[in-house]
Every structure is written in structure tokens, then in C-alpha cells.
C-alpha positions as CSV (number, residue, x, y, z in Angstrom):
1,X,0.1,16.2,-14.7
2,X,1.1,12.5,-14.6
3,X,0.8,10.3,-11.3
4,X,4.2,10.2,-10.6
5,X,4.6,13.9,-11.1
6,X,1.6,14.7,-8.9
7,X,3.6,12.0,-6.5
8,X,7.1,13.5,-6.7
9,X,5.8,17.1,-5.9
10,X,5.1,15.7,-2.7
11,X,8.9,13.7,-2.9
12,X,7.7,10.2,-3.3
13,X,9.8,8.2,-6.3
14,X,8.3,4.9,-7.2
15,X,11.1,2.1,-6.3
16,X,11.4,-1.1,-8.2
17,X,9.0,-2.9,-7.5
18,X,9.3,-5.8,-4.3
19,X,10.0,-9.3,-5.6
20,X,7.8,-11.6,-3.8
21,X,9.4,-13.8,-0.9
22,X,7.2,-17.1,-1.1
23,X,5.4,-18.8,-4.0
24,X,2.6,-16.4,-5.2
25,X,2.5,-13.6,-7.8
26,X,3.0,-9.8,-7.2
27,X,0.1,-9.1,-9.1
28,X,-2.7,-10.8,-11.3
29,X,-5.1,-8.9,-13.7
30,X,-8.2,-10.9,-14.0
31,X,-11.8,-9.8,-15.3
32,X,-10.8,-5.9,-15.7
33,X,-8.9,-6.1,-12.2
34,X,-5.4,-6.1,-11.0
35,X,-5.3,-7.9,-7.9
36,X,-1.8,-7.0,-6.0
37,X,-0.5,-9.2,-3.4
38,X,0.1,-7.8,0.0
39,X,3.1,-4.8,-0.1
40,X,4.9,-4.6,3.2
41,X,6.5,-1.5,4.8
42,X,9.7,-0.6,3.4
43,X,11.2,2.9,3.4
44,X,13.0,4.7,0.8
45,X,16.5,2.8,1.1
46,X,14.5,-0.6,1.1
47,X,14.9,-1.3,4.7
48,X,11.6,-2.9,6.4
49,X,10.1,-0.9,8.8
50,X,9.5,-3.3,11.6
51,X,7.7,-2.9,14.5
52,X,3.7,-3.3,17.0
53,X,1.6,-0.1,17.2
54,X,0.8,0.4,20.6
55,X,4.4,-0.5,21.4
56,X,7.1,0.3,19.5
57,X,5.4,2.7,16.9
58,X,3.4,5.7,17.2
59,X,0.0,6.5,14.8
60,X,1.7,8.7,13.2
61,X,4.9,6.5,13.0
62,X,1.8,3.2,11.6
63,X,0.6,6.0,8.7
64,X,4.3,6.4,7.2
65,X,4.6,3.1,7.0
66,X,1.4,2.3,5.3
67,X,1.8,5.4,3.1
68,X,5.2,3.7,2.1
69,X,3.1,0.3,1.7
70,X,1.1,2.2,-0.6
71,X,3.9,3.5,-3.0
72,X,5.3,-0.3,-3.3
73,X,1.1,-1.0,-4.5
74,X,1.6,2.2,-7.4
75,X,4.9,0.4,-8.2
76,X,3.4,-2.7,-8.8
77,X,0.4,-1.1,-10.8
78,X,3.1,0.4,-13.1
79,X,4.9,-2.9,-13.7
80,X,2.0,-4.9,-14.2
81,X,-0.1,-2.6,-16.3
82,X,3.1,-1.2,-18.2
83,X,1.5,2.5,-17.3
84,X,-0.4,3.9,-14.8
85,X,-3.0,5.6,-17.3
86,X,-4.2,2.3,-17.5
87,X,-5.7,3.0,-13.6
88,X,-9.3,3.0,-13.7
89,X,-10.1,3.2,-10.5
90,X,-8.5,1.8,-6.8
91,X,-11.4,-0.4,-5.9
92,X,-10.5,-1.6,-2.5
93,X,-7.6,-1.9,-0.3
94,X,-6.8,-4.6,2.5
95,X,-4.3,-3.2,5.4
96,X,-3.1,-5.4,8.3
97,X,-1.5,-3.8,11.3
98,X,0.9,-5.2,13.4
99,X,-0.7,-4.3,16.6
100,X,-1.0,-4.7,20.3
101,X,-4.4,-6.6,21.8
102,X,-5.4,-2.8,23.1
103,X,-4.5,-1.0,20.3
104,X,-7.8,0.1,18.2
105,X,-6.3,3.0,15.4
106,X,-5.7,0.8,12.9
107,X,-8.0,2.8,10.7
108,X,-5.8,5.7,11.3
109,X,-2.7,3.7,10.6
110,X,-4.2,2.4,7.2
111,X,-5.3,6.0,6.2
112,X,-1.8,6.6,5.2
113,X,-2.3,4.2,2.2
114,X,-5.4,5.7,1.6
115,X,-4.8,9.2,1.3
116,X,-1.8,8.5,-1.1
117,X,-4.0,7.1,-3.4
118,X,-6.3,9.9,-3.3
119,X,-3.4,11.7,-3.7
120,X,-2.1,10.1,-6.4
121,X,-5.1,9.3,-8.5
122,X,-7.9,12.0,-7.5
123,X,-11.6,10.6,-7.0
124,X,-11.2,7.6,-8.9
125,X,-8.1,6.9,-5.6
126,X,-11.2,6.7,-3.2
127,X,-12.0,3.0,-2.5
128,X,-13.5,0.8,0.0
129,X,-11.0,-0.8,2.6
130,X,-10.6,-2.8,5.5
131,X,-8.1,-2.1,8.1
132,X,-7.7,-5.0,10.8
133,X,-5.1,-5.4,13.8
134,X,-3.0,-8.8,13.8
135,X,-0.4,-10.1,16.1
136,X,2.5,-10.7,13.7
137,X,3.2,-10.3,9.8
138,X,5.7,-11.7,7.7
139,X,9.5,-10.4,8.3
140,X,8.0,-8.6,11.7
141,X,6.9,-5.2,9.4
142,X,4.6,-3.0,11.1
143,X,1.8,-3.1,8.0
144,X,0.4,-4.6,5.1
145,X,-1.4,-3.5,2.5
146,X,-3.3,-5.3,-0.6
147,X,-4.8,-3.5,-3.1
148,X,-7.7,-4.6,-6.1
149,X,-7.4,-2.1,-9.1
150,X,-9.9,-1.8,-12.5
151,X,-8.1,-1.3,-15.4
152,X,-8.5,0.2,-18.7
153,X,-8.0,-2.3,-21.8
């Protein structure tokens, strides 16, 4: 079963991938790694998904977005490598929550980026990952997430 099979049992399509907003690349393969810029919540119709956790969103309401952060991060692993066999292994992801000073799940919220790629890409989906609270991010989304990726020649 390909990835985006194993993805669409579970009703996720990849979009197109974002275009980025500022002067940097959407990803960069370097050295047997694909580094991917930051992917911000979107949902499925391309809206942002805006919002603090601790205020305005739920932890449960923080893991859709990041889940939907991390189907931008496949997208842009499928445009950059030209196919997603090419996945070696997610090495590490980065995931920055918009978040009140008292709010402390971010680890939860970023867990929705996580298990997709477990999901999607089995062990070699398990990765090391930081998951850090911040006062603001670009276009006032909820979440963030970056992503490093080893690649297959």
C-alpha cells in the first residue's frame, strides 16, 4: 500500500503544496536530507486555522491543526523528491504553538504531526521533535511545523 493510500483510508488527500509567503525555499535537499520550511495550519479548503491554545483552541482543537501542518510537510516531500518512495526516514520535526504564557500541552498539540507520520510512513515516521509554545506566528495560525527528512538517491 502506497503512503497516500495508507493516508486516504484515513480521508486525508495531499493538497498542492503551500507556496511560500517571504523569501526562502519550501524545501532544500542537502547531504541526503530534505529540509522543509515551516508548514502552517491550513484545513482542507486552504483556510488558516488561526487561533492561541489556552484561549481560543482546545488540545484537541491544537492536534488537528498540527495533523493538518503535517499533510502540507508530505505534500512538500512529494513535490520536492518527485515521490514519496524516496522517504527514507522523518528524522526530526520542529512544531511551534501559538500559545498562552500558562499553557504547557504543546507536546500534545504537536503529537498530531507526529502520529500522521507514523501513520503515514510506519517506523521509519518515528523521529525526534521539539515542540515549544510562542506568543505569535506568521498570519496568527495556531501551529507550525518543520520537518528534516533522509532521502533515498
Amino acid at each position: 500500500m502506497t503512503i497516500e493510500e495508507k493516508l486516504a483510508e484515513h480521508g486525508i488527500t495531499l493538497p498542492a503544496p503551500a507556496v511560500p509567503v517571504a523569501s526562502y525555499l519550501p524545501a532544500v535537499e542537502a547531504g541526503g536530507l530534505l529540509h522543509i520550511s515551516g508548514q502552517i495550519s491550513m484545513d482542507e479548503e486552504g483556510s488558516l486555522i488561526t487561533g492561541t491554545l489556552g484561549k481560543d483552541l482546545d488540545v484537541a482543537e491544537g492536534q488537528a491543526a498540527a495533523e493538518r501542518c503535517g499533510v502540507m510537510l508530505i505534500a512538500q516531500m512529494k513535490k520536492a523528491l518527485g515521490s514519496l518512495d524516496r522517504v527514507e526516514r522523518i528524522v526530526k520535526l520542529g512544531g511551534f504553538v501559538n500559545s498562552t504564557p500558562d499553557f504547557t500541552d504543546q507536546p500534545k498539540v504537536v503529537n498530531g504531526a507526529s502520529d500522521l507520520m507514523q501513520l503515514a510512513f510506519g517506523d521509519a515516521g518515528r523521529h525526534a521533535r521539539s515542540a515549544v509554545g510562542v506568543n505569535t506566528l506568521p498570519l496568527g495560525v495556531a501551529v507550525e511545523v518543520d520537518a528534516i527528512v533522509k532521502v533515498r538517491d
